[in-house]
C-alpha positions as CSV (number, residue, x, y, z in Angstrom):
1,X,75.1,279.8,74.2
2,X,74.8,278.1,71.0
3,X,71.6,276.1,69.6
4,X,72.0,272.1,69.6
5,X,70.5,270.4,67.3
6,X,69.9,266.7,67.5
7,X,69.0,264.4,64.5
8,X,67.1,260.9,63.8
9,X,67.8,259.3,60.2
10,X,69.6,257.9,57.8
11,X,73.0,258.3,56.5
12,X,74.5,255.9,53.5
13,X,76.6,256.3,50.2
14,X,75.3,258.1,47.4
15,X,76.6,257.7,43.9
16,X,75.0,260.4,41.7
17,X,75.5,259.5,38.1
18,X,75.5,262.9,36.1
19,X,74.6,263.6,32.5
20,X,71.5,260.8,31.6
21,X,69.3,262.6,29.0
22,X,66.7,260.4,29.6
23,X,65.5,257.6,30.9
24,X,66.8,254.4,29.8
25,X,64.1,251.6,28.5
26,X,65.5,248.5,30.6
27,X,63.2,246.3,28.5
28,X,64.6,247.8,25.5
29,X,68.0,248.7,26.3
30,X,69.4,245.6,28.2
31,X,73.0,245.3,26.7
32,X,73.5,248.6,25.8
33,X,76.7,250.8,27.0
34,X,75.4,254.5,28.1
35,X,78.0,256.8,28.8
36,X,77.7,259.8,31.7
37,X,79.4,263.0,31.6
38,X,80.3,262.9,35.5
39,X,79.8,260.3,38.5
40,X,80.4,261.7,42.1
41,X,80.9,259.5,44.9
42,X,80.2,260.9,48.5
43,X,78.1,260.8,51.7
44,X,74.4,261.1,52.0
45,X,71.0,260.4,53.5
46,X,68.7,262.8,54.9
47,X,69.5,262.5,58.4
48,X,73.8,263.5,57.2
49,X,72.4,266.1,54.4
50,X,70.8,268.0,57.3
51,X,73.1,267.3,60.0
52,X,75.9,268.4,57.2
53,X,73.8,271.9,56.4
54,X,72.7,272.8,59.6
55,X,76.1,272.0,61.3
56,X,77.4,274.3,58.6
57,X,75.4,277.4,60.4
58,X,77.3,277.1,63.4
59,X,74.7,274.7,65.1
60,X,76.2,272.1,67.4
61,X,75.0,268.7,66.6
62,X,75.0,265.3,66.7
63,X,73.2,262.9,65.4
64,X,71.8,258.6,65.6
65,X,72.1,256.5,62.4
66,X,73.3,253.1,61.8
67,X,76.4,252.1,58.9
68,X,78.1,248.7,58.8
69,X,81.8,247.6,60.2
70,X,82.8,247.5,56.3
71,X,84.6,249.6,54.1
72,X,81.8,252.1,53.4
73,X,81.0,252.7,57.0
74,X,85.0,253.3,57.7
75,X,85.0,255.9,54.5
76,X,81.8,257.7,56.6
77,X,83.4,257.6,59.9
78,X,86.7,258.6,58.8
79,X,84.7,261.9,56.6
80,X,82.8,263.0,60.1
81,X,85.9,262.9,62.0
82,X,87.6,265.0,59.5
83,X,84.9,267.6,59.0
84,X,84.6,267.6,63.2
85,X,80.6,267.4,62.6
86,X,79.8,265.3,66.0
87,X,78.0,262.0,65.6
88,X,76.5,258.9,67.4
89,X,76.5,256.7,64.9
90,X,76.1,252.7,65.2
91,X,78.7,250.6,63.7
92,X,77.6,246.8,63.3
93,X,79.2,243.7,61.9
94,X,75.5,242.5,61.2
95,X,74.5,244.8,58.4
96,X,76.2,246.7,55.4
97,X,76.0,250.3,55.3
98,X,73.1,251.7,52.5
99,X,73.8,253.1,49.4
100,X,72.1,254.7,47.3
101,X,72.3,255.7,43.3
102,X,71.1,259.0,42.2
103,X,69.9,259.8,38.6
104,X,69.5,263.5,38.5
105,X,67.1,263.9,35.4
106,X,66.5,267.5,34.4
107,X,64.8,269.7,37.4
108,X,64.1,265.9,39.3
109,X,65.7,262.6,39.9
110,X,65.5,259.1,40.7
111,X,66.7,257.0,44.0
112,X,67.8,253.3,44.1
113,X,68.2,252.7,47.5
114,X,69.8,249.6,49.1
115,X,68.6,250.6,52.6
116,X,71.3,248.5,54.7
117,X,71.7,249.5,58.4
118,X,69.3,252.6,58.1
119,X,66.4,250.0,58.5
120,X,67.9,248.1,61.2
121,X,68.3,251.4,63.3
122,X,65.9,250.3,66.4
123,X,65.0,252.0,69.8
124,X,67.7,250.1,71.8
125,X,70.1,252.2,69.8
126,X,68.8,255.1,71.2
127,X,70.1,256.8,74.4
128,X,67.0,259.4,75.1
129,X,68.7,260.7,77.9
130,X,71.7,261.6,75.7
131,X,69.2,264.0,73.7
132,X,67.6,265.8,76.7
133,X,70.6,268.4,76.4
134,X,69.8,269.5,72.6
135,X,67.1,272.4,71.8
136,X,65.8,270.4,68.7
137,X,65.2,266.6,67.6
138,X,64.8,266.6,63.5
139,X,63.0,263.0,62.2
140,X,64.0,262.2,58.7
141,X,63.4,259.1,56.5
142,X,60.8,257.6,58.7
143,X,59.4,255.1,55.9
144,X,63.1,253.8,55.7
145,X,63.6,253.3,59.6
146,X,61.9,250.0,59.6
147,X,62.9,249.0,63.5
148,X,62.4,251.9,65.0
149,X,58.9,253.0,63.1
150,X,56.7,251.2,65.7
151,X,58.8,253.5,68.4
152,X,58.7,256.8,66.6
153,X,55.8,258.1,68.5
154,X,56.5,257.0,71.8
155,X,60.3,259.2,71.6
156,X,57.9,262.2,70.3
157,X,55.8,262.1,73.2
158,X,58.9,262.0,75.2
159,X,60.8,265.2,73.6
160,X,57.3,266.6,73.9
161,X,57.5,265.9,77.8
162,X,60.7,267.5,77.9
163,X,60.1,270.8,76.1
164,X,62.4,269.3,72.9
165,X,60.8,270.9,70.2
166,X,61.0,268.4,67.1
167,X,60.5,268.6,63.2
168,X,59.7,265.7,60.7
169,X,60.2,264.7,57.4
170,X,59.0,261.7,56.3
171,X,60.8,261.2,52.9
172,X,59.4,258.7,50.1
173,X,57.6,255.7,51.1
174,X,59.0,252.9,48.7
175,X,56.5,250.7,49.7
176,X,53.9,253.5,48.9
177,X,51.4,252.9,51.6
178,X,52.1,256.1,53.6
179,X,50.6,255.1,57.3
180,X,48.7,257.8,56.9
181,X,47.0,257.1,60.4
182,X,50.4,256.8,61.8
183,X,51.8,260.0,60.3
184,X,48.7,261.7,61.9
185,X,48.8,260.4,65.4
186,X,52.3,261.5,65.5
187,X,51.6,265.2,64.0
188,X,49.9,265.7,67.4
189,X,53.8,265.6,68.6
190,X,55.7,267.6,66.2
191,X,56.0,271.4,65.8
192,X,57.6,271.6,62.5
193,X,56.0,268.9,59.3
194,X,58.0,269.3,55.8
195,X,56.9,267.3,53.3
196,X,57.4,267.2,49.6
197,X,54.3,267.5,47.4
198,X,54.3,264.2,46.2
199,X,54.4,263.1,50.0
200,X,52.1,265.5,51.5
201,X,49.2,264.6,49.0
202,X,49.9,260.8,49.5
203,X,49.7,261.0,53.2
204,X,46.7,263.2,53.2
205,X,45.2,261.4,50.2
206,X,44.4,264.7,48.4
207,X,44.2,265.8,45.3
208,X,45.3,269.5,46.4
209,X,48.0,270.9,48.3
210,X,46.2,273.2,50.1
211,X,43.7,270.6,51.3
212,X,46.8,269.0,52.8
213,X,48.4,271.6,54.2
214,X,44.5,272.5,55.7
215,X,44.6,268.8,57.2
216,X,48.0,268.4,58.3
217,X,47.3,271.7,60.3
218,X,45.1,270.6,62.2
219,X,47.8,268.6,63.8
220,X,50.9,270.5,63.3
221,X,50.9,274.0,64.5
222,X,53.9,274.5,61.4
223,X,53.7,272.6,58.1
224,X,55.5,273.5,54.8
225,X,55.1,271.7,52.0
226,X,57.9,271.9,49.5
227,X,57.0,272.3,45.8
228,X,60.1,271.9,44.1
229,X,60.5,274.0,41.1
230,X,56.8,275.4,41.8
231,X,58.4,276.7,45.1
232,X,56.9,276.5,48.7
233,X,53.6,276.6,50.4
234,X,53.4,277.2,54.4
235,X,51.1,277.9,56.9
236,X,51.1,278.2,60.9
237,X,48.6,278.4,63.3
238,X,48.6,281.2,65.9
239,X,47.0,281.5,68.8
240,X,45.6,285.4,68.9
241,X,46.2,286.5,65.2
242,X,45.2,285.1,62.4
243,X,47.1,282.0,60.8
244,X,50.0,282.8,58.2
245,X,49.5,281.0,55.2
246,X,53.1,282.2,52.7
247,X,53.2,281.2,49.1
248,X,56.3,281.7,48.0
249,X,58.1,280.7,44.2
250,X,61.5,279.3,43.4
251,X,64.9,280.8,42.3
252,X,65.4,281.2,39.0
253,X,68.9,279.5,38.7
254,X,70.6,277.0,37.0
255,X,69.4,273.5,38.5
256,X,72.4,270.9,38.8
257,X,71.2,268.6,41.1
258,X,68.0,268.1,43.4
259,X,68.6,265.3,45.0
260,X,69.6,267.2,48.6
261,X,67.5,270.2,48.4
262,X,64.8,269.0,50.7
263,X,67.2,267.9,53.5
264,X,69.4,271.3,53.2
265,X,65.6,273.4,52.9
266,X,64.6,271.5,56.3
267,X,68.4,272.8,57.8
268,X,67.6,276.5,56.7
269,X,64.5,276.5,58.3
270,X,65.2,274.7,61.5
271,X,68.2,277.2,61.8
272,X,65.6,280.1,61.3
273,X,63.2,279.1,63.6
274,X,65.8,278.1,66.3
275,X,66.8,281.8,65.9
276,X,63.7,283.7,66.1
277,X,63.1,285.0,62.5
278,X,59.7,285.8,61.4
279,X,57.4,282.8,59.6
280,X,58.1,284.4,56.2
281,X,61.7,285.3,56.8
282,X,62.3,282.1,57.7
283,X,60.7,280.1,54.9
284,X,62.3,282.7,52.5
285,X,66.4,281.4,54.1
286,X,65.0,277.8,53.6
287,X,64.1,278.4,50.2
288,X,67.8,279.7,49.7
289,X,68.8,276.9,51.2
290,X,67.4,274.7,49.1
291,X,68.2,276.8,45.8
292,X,71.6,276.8,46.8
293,X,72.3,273.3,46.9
294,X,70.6,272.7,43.8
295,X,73.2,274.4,42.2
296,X,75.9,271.9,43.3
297,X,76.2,268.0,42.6
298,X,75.8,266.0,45.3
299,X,75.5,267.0,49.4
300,X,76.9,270.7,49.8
301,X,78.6,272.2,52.9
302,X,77.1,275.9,53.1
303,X,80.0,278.9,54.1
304,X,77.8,279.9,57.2
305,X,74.9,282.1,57.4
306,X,76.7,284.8,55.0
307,X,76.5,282.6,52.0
308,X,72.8,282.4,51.9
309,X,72.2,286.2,53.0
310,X,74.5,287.1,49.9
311,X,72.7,284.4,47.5
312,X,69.5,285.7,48.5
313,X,70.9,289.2,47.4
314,X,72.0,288.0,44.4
315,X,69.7,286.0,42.6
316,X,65.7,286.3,41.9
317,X,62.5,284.7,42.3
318,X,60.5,283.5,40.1
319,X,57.6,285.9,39.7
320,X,53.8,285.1,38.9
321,X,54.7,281.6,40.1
322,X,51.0,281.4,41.8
């Protein structure tokens, strides 16, 4: 039988505006007409991007979010339906569905993120009973689930009761206080923690990566910390041997468009790790993954398992990276 995969986070509408050179000056520029070479209107949010990757592997899902009764929410509902990627989603006439514009800007980007129902998501919404069926609970966006923050760890402890395994990433914290305490406490109930750099070193408040993989660790028996164009570092605790700790560098491609990397990074390696592959093997599909989507403009659907075994034929690593 297949592996079901449940997810927690947010889905809204991205507009990714394609071709700024650089970043405007808005004290300087205020009046001024800039023109794109592209703008691409579509679905995203973590919690879709890795519903939308994984479910793309052949992984049954589903998956809790919250959009408005308006004309956005319609466009979403009307998309999963047609894709057939199963969903749970909350439709209310009290909030607008989030959107949020993407300014890809070289190898990076920048988010403006109206956060609409995503915050108002809250722990009435959530049938926990509905879950115990699934192998896996991913948490995404966590800083942007306002309402249901003060309930996060109390539904960890509960997968954790019920043998759910569950992965987390927390996304960017726009309010840039990070709870780190919070994060902790609940990395006592999560086998799987995949930051960003800029995220793990806030959260840890250090100056290093490896000093925050080392602490998160102690937590987490898997973290990953994702470099961006630096690549990867892992590590995960075992029990008789000694702990794996991977470094591994990025794909030398041509970058389009990070925005969704993260999210389709997570789906490779939740899909790897649901199937038994080997800590390095498994990071090394993520980073694919990842690579992949870079390559495309805005969220991508994967062709199965066979197009990332054939991209990671086909295209190189970045050597002497570390």
């Amino acid at each position: 039988m297949g592996k079901k995969v449940f997810s927690i986070g947010d889905i809204n509408i991205d507009f990714t505006l394609e071709g700024i050179k650089k970043i405007p000056n808005f004290s300087k520029d205020l009046g001024k007409e800039i023109e794109l070479e592209d703008a691409l209107y579509t679905i995203g949010g973590s919690g879709f991007n890795f519903i939308k990757a994984i479910s793309s592997f052949g992984v049954q899902v589903d998956f809790y979010a919250k959009i408005g009764n308006d004309f956005y929410g319609k466009y979403i509902k009307d998309y999963l339906e047609d894709e057939g990627i199963n969903n749970s989603l909350i439709v209310s006439d009290k909030v607008k569905t989030g959107i949020t514009t993407i300014i890809p800007i070289k190898s990076d980007r920048i988010f403006f993120t109206f956060n609409g129902g995503n915050e108002k998501l809250c722990i009435d919404d959530l049938e926990l009973e509905k879950i115990k069926g699934f192998d896996h609970v991913h948490l995404s966006s966590y800083y942007l689930l306002k309402d249901l923050q003060p309930h996060i760890l109390s539904v960890l402890k509960y997968l954790k009761s019920n043998n759910i395994t569950t992965s987390f990433d927390t996304g960017f914290d726009p309010d840039e206080n990070w709870q780190r305490d919070n994060i902790l406490s609940m990395l006592k109930y999560v086998d799987i923690f995949i930051p960003s750099r800029i995220e793990a070193l806030n959260i840890a408040n250090k100056k290093c990566v490896e000093d925050a993989l080392n602490l998160f660790s102690n937590y987490c028996p898997i973290v990953i910390i994702k470099l961006g164009s630096k690549g990867l570092i892992g590590k995960k605790r075992n029990k008789i041997k000694k702990d794996e700790v991977i470094y591994m560098s990025s794909y030398d491609i041509d970058i389009v468009d990070t925005s969704c990397c993260g999210d389709c990074f997570d789906a490779g390696f939740i899909y790897s790790y649901l199937h038994n592959y080997k800590f390095e093997e498994g990071l090394g599909y993520a980073n694919a993954c990842g690579a992949l989507q870079a390559t495309k403009l805005g969220s991508y659907k994967f062709g199965g398992v066979g197009e990332i075994k054939d991209f990671i034929n086909k295209n190189r690593l970045i050597r002497n990276r570390w």
